[in-house]
SERO-4910 file (N, C-alpha, C, O; in steps of 0.05 Angstrom, whole numbers):
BEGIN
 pado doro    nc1    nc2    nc3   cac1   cac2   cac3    cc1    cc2    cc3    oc1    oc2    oc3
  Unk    A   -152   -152   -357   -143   -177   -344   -114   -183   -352   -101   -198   -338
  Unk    A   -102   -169   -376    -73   -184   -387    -62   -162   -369    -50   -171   -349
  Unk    A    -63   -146   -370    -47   -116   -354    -42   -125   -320    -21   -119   -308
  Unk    A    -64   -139   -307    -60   -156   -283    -37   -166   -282    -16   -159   -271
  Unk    A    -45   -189   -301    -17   -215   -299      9   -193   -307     28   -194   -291
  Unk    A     11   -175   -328     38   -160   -325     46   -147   -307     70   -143   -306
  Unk    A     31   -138   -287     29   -126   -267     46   -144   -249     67   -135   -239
  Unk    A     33   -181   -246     34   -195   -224     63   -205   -228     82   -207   -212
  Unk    A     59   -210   -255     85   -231   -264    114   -234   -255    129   -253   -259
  Unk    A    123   -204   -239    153   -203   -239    150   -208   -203    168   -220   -190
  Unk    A    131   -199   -192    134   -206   -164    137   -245   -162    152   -258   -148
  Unk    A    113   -257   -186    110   -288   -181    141   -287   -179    150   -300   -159
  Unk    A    160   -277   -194    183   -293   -216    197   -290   -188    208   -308   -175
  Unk    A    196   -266   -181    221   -258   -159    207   -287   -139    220   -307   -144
  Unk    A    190   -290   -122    171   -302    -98    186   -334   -111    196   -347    -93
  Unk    A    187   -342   -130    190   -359   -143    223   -370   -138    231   -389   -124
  Unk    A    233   -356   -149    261   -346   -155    275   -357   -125    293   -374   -122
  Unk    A    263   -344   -106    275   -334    -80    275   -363    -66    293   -372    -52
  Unk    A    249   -377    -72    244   -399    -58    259   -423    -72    266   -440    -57
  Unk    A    264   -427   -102    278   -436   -113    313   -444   -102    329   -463   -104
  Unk    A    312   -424    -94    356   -420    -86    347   -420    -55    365   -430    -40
  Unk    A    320   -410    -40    331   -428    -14    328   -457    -13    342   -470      3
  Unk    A    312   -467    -27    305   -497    -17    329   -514    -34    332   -537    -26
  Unk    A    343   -506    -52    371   -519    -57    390   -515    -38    407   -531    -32
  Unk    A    385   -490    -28    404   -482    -13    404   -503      8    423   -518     12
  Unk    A    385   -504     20    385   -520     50    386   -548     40    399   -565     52
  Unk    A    371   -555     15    368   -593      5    406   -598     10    417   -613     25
  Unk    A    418   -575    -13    448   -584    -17    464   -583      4    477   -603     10
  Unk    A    466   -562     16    484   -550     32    476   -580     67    487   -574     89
  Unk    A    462   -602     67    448   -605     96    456   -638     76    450   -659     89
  Unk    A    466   -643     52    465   -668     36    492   -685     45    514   -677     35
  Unk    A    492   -708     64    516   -727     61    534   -740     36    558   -744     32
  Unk    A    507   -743     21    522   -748     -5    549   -724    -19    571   -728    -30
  Unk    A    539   -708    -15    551   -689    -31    574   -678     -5    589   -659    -10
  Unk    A    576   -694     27    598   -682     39    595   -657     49    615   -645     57
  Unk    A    571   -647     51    561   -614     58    579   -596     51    593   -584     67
  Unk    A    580   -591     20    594   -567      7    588   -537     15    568   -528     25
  Unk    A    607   -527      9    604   -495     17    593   -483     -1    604   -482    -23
  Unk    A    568   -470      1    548   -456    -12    552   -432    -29    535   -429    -47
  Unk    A    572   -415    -25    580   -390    -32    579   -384    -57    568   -363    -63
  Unk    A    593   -402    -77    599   -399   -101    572   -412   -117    565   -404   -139
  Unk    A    561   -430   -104    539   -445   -122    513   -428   -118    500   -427   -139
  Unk    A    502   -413    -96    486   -403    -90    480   -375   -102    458   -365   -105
  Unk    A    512   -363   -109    520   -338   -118    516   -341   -145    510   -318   -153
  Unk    A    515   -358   -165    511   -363   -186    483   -367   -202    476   -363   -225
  Unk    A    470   -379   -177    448   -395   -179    430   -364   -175    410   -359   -188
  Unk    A    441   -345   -154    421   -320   -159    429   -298   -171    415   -278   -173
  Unk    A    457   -299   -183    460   -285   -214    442   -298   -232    421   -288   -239
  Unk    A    449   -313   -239    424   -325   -260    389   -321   -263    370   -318   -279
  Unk    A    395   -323   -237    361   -312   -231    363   -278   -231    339   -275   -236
  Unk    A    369   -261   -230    372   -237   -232    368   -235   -271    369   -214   -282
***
């Protein structure tokens, strides 16, 4: 059963990961408050980090 979850674990992280930096992506990038900033540099960071 532990060999599973090691198995499962890096797909959750990535599935995780991926959905994480789009839904900022679209919350920030679509936000009045924030003046709809350009995504490039924040997004690029945000999935270095996740890597």
């Amino acid at each position: 059963m532990f060999n599973l979850f090691l198995v499962v674990s890096p797909e959750i992280f990535i599935i995780n990961a991926t959905f994480i930096l789009l839904i900022h992506g679209v919350v920030f990038s679509t936000s009045k408050k924030y003046d709809y900033p350009p995504l490039v540099s924040n997004v690029g960071w945000l999935g270095l980090l996740s890597v």
